[in-house]
N, C-alpha and C positions, 0 to 999 in steps of 0.2 A: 276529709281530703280538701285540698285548699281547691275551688274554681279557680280556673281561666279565665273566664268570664261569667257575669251575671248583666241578664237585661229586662228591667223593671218593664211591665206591658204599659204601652198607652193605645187603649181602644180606641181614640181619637187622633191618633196620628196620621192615619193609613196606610203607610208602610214604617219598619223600624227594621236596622240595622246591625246586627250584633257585630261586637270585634271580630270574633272568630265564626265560621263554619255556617252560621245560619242566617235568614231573615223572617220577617212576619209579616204577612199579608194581612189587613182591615180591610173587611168589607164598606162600601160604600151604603150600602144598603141588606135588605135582608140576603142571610145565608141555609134560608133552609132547604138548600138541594145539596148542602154539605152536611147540615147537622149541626154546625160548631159553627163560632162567631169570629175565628180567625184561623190563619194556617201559617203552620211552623216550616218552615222551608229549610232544609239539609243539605249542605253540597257538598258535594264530595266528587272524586275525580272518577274519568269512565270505569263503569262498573263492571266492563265486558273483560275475564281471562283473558290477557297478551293482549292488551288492545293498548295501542301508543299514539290514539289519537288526543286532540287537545281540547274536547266535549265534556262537559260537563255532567252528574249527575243530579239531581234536584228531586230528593224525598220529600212529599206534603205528607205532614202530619197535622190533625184538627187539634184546636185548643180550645176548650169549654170554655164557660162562662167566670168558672170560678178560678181558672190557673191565673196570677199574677206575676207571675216572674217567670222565667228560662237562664240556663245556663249552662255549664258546659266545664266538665274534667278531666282527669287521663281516663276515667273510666269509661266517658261520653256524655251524652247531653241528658239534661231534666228537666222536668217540672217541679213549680210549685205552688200553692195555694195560699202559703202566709209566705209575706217577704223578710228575705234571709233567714227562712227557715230553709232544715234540709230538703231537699224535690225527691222526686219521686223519679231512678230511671224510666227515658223514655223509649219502651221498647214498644213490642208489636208490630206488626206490617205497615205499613205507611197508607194512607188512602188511595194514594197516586206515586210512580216515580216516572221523571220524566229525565230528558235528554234535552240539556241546552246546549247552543253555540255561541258563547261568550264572543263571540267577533261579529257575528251577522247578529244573535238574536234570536235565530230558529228553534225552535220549540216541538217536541215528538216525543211520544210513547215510547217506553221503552220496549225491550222487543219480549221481557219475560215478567211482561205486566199481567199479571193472572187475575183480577177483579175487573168487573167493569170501569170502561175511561167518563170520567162525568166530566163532559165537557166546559162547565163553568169554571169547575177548579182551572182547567187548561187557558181558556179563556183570561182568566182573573192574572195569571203569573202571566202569560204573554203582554198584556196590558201596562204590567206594573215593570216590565222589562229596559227602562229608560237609559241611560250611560252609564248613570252613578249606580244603577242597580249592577248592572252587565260587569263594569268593573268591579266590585266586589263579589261577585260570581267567579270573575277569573283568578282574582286576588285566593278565596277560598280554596278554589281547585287547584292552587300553584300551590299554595300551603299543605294541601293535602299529599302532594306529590315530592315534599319538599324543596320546591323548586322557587326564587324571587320571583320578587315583581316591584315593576317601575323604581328599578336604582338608578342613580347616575351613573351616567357610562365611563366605563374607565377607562375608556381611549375618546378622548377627540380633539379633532382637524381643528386647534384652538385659530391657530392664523389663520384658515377659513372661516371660521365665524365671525372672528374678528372684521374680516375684510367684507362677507357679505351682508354684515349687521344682522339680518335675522341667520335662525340653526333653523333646521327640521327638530321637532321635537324628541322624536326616536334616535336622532344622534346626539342628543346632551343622557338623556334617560334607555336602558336598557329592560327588555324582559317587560315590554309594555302590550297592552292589549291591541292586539289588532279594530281597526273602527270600521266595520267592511256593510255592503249595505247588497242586500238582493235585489234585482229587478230586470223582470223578463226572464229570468234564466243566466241571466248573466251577473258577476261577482265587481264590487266597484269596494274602494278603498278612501278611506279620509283622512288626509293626515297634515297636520299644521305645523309653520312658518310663524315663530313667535323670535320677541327681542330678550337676548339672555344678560342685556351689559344692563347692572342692577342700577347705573345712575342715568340709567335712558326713559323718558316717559313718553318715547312716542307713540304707545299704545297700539301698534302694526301688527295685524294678526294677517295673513294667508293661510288659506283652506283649499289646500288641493284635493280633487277628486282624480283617480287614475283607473281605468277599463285593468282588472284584474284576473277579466277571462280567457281558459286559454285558446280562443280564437285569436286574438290578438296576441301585438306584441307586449308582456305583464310590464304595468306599468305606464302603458300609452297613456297621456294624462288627457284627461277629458276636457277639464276647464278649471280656472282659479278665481275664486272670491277673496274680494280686497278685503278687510273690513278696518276700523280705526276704535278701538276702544278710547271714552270719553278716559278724563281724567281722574274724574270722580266717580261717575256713572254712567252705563248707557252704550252702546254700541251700535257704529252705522257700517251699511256697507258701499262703500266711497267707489269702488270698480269692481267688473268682471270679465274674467277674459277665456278665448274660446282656444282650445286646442285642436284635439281629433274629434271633440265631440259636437254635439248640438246645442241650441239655446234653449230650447225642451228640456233635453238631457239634466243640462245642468240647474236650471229650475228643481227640475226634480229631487234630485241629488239634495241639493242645499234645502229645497223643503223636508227630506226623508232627513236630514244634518240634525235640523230645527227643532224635529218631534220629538228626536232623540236625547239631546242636549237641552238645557236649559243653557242658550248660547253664552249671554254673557256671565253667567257665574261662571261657566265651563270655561270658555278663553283667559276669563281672569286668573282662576286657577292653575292653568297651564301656564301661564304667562310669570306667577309667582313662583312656582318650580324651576322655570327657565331661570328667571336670575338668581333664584338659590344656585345655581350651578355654574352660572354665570361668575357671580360675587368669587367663588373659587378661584377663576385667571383669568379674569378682566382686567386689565392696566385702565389706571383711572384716566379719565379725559381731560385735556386741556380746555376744550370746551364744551361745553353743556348739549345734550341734543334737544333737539326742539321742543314744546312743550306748549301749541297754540294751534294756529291756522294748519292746514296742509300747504306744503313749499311749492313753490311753484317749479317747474321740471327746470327753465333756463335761472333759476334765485341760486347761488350758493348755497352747496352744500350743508345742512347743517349741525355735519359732523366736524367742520372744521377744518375741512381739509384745504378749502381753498377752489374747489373746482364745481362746475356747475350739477345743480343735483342729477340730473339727466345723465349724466358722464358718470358718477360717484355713487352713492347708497341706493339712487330705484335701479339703475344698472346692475347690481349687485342683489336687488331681491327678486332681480327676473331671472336670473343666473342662476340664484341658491333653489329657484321654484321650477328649473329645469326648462326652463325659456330661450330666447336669444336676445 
């Protein structure tokens, strides 16, 4: 039977990715409170009868010394020992299966985990849980359930984007992973402010955070980070600004962002998706948008319109980022 996928082991990666259904955890260092020298990680969607929550499953399974390769068919996943030979199905109990929250991150036992929990294993996947992991977590479980993930959206407010130069990300791309962050007890939300017109290089990212608990009004925004991505490289953050929240608060927040992301790979990549969807109905420009210094608020506009930046596009991304 032909694989869906196959993925060659490298013990020196630290973690690796498969297309479909799974990942592999590398230990940093010794693993003998597991036995095995890496773990096979399965997702699959909640595993509880009539449950229509949006949690994840996450089977460990140990991988000897001697498996080099994983992969996966209608029948299910395998191992195997010599590459591109046939594997071995991988059956058996799993050593752990846990319960992820692909949007926060949280991490718990499942509730019909009959072996003892060894806490390292638990430890090791929480650790390894960063964006790019968490989205392909959800990406798996939406697969599993049949269901997308991160299409272009097929409706949007194209004359509003137009007009306020940056989109929110979640309205060019649909069926995206929520980016939510715990703390205190309370549920907070990140979500970005990128430029989708694909012949624009000004490099404009906003990161809003918004109080997602329901004490509050959902959505009260906490506070927004400016940031400007270089041309070639590199990422600064130019402003920040306070809404309902605190300057603690948002400290916080933006450092919990940071640990999470590898910030500027992460906004680069968003930012490349944007004008993928952009390039679809963007009307080309007469003139150029800026590509140097930041404008000064009373400098013309450098979208060309003629009117002072102040009045024109920062008016327009305090607008689009629910400002006044």
């Amino acid at each position: 039977m032909e694989p869906s996928f196959r993925l060659v082991l490298d013990r020196n990666s630290g973690r690796q990715i498969a297309e479909e259904r799974c990942f592999v955890l590398w230990p940093e260092g010794s693993s003998e409170s597991v036995g095995q020298d890496g773990l096979l990680c399965v997702v699959s969607s909640c595993l509880n009868p009539g449950c229509d929550c949006s949690n994840a499953s996450v089977e460990l399974f140990g991988l000897g010394p001697g498996v080099v390769e994983v992969g996966g068919d209608a029948e299910g996943l395998w191992t195997s020992t010599v590459l591109g030979a046939p594997g071995e199905p991988l059956d058996g109990a799993p050593l752990l299966r846990l319960n992820v929250d692909p949007s926060t991150g949280e991490v718990w036992t499942s509730p019909d985990q009959a072996v003892p929990v060894d806490p390292v294993m638990i430890q090791r996947l929480d650790a390894a849980l960063d964006g790019v992991l968490l989205d392909a977590v959800e990406r798996f479980r939406r697969r599993a359930d049949d269901e997308p993930f991160e299409e272009p959206a097929e409706e949007i407010n194209v004359s509003s984007v137009r007009r306020l130069h940056l989109a929110s990300f979640i309205e060019l791309y649909d069926h995206c992973r929520f980016d939510e962050y715990l703390l205190d007890g309370r549920r907070y939300i990140a979500s970005l402010m990128v430029c989708p017109d694909p012949q624009c290089r000004c490099g404009d990212v906003i990161v809003i955070f918004a109080d997602e608990s329901p004490e509050v009004t959902p959505g009260d925004i906490v506070g927004l980070m400016y940031l400007a991505l270089g041309p070639e490289s590199g990422v600064e953050v130019v402003d920040r600004r306070l809404d309902v929240g605190s300057d603690a608060l948002l400290t916080t927040l933006w450092e919990a962002f940071s640990r999470r992301h590898a910030v500027e790979t992460y906004l680069r990549r968003r930012e490349a998706q944007a004008k993928a969807v952009g390039a679809t109905f963007w009307l080309t420009r007469k003139s150029p948008i800026r590509n140097g210094p930041k404008v000064g608020r009373n400098d013309p506009c450098p979208c060309g319109s003629g009117v002072k930046f102040k009045k024109c596009c920062e008016k327009g991304s305090r607008l689009s980022s629910g400002g006044g």
